[in-house]
C-alpha positions as CSV (number, residue, x, y, z in Angstrom):
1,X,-4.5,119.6,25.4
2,X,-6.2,122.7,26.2
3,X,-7.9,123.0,29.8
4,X,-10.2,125.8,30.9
5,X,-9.0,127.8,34.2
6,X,-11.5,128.9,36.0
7,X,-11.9,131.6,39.2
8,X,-14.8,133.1,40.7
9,X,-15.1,136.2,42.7
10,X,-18.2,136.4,45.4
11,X,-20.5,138.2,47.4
12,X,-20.0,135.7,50.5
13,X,-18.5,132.7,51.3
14,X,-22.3,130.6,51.5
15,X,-22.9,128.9,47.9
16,X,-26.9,128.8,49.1
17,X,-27.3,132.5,49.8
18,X,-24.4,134.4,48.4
19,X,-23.8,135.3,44.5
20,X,-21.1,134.8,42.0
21,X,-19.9,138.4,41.3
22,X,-17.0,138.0,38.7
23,X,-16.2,135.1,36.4
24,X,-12.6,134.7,35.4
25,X,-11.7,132.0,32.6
26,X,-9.1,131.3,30.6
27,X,-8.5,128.5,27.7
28,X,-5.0,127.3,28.2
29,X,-3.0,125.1,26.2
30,X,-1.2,123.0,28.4
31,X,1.6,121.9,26.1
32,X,2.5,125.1,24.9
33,X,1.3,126.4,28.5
34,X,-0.4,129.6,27.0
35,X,-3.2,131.4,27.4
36,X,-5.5,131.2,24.3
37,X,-8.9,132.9,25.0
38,X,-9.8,134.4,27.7
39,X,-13.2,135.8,29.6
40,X,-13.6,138.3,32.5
41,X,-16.9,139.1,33.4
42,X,-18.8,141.1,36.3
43,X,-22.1,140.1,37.7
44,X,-25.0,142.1,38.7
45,X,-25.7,140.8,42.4
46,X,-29.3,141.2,43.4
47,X,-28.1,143.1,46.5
48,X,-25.3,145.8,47.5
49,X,-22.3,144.2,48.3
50,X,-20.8,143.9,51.9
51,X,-18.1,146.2,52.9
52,X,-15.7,143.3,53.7
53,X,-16.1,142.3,49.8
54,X,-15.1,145.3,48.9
55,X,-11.9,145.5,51.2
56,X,-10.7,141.8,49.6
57,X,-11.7,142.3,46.0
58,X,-11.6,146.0,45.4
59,X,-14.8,145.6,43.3
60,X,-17.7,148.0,44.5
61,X,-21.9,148.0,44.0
62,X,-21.1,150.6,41.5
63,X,-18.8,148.8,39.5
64,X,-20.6,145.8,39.3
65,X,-23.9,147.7,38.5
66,X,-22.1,149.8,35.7
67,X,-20.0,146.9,34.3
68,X,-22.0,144.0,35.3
69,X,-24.2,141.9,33.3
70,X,-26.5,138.7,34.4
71,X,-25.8,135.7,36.0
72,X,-27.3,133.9,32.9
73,X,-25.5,135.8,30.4
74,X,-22.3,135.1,32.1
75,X,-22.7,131.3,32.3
76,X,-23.5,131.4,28.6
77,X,-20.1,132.9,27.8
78,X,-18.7,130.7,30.5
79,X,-20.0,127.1,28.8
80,X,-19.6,128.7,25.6
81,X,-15.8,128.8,26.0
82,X,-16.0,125.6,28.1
83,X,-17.0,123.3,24.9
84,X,-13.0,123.9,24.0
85,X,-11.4,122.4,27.0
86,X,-11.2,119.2,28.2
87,X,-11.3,119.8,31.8
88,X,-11.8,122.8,33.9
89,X,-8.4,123.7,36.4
90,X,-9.5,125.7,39.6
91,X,-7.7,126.7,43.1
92,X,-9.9,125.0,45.9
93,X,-12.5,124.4,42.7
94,X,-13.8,121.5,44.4
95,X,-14.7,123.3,48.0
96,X,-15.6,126.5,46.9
97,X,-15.8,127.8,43.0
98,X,-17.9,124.4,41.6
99,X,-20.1,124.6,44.6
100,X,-21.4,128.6,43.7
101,X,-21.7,127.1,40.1
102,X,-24.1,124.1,41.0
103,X,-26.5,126.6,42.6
104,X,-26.4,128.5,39.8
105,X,-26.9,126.2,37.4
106,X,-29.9,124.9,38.9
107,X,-31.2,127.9,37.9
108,X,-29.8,128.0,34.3
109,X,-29.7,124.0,33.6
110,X,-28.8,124.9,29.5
111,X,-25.2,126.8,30.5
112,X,-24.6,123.4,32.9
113,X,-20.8,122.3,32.1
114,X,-19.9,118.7,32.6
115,X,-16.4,118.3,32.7
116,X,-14.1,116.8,35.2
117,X,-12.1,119.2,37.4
118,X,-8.8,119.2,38.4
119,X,-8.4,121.4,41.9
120,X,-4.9,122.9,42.2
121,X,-5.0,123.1,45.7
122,X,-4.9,118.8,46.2
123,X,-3.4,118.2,42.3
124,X,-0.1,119.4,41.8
125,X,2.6,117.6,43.2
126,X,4.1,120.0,44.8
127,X,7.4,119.3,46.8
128,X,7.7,118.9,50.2
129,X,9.2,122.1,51.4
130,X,5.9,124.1,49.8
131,X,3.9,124.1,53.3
132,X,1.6,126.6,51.8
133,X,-1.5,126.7,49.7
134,X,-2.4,129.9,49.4
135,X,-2.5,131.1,45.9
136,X,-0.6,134.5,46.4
137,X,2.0,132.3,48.6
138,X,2.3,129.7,46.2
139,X,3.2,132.3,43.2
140,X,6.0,133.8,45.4
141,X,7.7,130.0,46.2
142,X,7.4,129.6,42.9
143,X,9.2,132.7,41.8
144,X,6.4,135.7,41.1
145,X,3.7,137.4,42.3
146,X,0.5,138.0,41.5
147,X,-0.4,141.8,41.2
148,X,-4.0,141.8,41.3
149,X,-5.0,139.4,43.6
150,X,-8.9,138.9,44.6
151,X,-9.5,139.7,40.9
152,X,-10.7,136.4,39.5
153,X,-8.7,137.2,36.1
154,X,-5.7,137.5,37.2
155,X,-5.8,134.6,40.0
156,X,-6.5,132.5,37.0
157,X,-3.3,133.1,35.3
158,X,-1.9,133.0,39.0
159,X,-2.8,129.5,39.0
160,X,-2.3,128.9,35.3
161,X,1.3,130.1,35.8
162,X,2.2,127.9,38.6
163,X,0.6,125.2,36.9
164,X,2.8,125.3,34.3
165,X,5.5,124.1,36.3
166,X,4.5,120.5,36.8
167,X,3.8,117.7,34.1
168,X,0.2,117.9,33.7
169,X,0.2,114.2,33.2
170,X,1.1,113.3,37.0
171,X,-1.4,116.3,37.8
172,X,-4.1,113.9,36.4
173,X,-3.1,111.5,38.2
174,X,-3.6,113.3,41.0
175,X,-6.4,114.5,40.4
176,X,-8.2,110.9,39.6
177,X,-7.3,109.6,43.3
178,X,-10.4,110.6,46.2
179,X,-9.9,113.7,48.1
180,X,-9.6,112.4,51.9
181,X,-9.6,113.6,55.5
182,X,-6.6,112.2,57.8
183,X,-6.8,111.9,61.1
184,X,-4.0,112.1,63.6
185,X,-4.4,110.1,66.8
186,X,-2.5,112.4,69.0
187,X,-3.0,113.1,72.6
188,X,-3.2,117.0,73.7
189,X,1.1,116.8,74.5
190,X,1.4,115.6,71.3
191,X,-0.2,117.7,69.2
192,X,3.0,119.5,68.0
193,X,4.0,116.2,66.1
194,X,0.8,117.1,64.0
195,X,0.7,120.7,63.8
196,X,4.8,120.6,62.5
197,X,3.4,118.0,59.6
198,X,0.6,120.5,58.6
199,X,-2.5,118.9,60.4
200,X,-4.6,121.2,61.6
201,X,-7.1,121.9,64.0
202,X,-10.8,121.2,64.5
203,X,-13.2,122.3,66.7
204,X,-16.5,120.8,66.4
205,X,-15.0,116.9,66.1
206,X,-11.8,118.1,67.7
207,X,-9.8,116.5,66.0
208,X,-6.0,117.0,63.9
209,X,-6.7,116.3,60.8
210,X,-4.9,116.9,57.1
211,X,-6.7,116.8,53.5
212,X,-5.1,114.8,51.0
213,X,-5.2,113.0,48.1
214,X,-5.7,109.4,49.0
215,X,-2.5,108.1,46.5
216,X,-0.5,111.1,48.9
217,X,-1.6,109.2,52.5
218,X,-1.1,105.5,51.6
219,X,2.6,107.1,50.8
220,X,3.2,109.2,53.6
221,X,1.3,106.9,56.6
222,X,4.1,104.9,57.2
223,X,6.1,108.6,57.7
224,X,3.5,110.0,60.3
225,X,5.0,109.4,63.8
226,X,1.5,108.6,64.8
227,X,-1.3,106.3,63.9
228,X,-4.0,108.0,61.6
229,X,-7.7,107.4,60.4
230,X,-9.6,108.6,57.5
231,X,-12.9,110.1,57.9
């Protein structure tokens, strides 16, 4: 089965007025788990980019303006390679890298790729003593480390690599059952019982809450010293 990893690198953290400013892809064949093709491309951004960006990527104005090409080129390549794989595999794909490319694919409808995603973040069944799910700190508990991180390449194989370390079958699993937001119904003395089993906090419903996939809750509610509610 070969599956299309997918990263993007960008100018912002807002889908409506930020800009994809790298595309990194890679065709990966899942039984032999190797890297077949692969596609690293910079984008032109219609403004200079923000120091910050700079500080977490490394990537400058100058080298996106030298290197870069267009948006619309770089989907092209992007569906292009796409029409290989039978789904594409991203870390937080679902919260962050499929919502920059729905924007701009309004704007190039033709490059538009319709497969199903699988989000590494939420999909891998990862044991219980992996509290983490950060992408750098998930290569380490799993042995490596990535050596270019922020570079939408290389966090590909990052999560490509990791990947490889679960049956891609229960992955799909996984990845068929609804994302969902647990609640913890925990008073303010209690909160440590949520905070020590990864819920965290937040402020405008102030609330504990944990994001799971749903087939993860229904077997981990009757653990939860607590009573929970999904919202």
């Amino acid at each position: 089965m070969l599956v299309l990893g997918l990263d993007l690198e960008t100018s912002g953290l807002a889908p409506e007025s930020d800009e994809i400013i790298e595309i990194g892809a890679v065709l990966w064949d899942v039984e032999r788990a190797y890297p077949l093709k692969v596609l690293s491309v910079m984008v032109k951004p219609s403004a200079p980019l923000d120091s910050q960006v700079t500080q977490i990527t490394g990537l400058t104005s100058e080298d996106l303006e030298r290197w870069g090409i267009t948006c619309q080129e770089a989907l092209k390549q992007l569906s292009d390679l796409a029409q290989w794989a039978e789904c594409i595999v991203a870390h937080n794909g679902l919260g962050f890298d499929k919502k920059f490319l729905e924007v701009a694919w309004k704007e190039c409808p033709d490059f538009q790729v319709g497969l199903p995603w699988v989000d590494t973040m939420y999909d891998l069944p990862f044991s219980e003593n992996i509290g983490t799910r950060k992408l750098d700190y998930l290569a380490a508990e799993h042995g490596f480390l990535n050596p270019f991180s922020h570079r939408a390449l290389f966090d590909v194989l990052t999560m490509l690599k990791i990947l490889s370390n679960y049956s891609f079958a229960d992955v799909l699993q996984l990845s068929r059952s609804p994302l969902v937001k647990v609640v913890a119904q925990v008073s303010f003395e209690e909160k440590d019982k949520a905070k020590e089993l990864g819920f965290r906090w937040d402020p405008k419903q102030r609330v504990w809450y944990s994001e799971m996939k749903q087939v993860v809750f229904e077997r981990k509610r009757s653990e939860y010293p607590f009573s929970t509610v999904l919202i």
